[in-house]
N, C-alpha and C positions, 0 to 999 in steps of 0.2 A: 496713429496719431490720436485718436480717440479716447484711448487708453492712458495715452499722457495726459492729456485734459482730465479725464476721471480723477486721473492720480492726483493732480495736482490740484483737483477741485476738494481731493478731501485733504490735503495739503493745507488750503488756506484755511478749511472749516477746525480744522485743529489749531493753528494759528491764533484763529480768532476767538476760539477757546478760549486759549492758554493767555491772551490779550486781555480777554472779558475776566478771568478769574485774578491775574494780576494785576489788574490797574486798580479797582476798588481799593486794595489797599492805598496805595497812595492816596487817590481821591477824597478816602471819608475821613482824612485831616484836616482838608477844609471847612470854614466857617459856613458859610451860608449856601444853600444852594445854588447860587448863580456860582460863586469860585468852585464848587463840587464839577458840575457843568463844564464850566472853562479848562479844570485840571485835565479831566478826561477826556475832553478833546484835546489838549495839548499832547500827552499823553498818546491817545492811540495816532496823533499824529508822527509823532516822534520815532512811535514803531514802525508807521508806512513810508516816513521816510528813511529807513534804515531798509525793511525787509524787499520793497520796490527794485532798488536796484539792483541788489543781490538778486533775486531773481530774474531783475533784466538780463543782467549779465549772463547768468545762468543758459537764459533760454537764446537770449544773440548767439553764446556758443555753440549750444547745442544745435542750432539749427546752422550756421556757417560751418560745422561740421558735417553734418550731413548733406549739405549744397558741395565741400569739396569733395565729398565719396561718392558722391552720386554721381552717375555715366549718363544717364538722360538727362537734356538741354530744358525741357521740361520739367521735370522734379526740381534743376536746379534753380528755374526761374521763379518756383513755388516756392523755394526754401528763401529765396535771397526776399521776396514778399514778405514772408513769415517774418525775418529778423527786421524788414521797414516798419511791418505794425508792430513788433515788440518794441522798436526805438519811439515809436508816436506812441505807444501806450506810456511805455515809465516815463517819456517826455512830459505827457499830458497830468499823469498822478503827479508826478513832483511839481510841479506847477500849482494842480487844482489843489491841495492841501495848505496852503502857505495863504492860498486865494481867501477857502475855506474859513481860514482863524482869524486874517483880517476884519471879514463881512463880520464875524461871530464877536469881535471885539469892537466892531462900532456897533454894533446892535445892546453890549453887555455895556 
C-alpha cells in the first residue's frame, strides 16, 4: 500500500507540473493582474474538477476490488474504509473548489 501512495504521489507531482506549464498560456491573455489571478484559478480549478473524480473512481475500484479477493474479514473491513475515505475525500474536493472561486470572486 505504501508503494501505491509513493506512486501516486509522484503521479499528482507530474500533474501539477504539466498544470503549472500549461495554464500560463492561457492566463498571460489576460489584462490586468487581478483577471491573470482569477484565470488561473478558474483554470487549475477546472483541472481538479475533471482529474478528482477520475481518480476517485480509480481508487473506489481499486480497493472494492481487492475487498472482494480478499479472504480476511479484516482486510476486508480495511478495504471497504479505504473506499469511505476516498468517497469523503473527492466529496469534499468537489465541493471545496466551487467554495473556493466564490470567496475568491467576492473578494475580486
Amino acid at each position: 500500500m505504501k508503494n501505491f501512495f509513493k506512486k501516486s504521489k509522484y503521479f499528482m507531482q507530474m500533474v501539477m507540473f504539466f498544470g503549472l506549464v500549461t495554464c500560463p498560456t492561457f492566463v498571460l491573455a489576460a489584462a490586468s493582474p487581478e483577471k491573470k489571478v482569477t484565470n488561473a484559478l478558474d483554470d487549475i480549478t477546472k483541472f481538479v474538477m475533471i482529474l478528482v473524480p477520475s481518480l476517485g473512481v480509480l481508487l473506489f475500484s481499486y480497493f472494492g476490488l481487492k475487498a472482494l479477493s480478499s479472504q480476511d474479514a479484516h482486510k476486508k473491513s480495511e478495504q471497504r474504509s479505504n473506499m469511505v475515505d476516498v468517497f469523503k475525500y473527492v466529496v469534499l474536493i468537489e465541493l471545496a473548489a466551487p467554495l473556493i472561486n466564490w470567496v475568491i470572486g467576492l473578494v475580486a
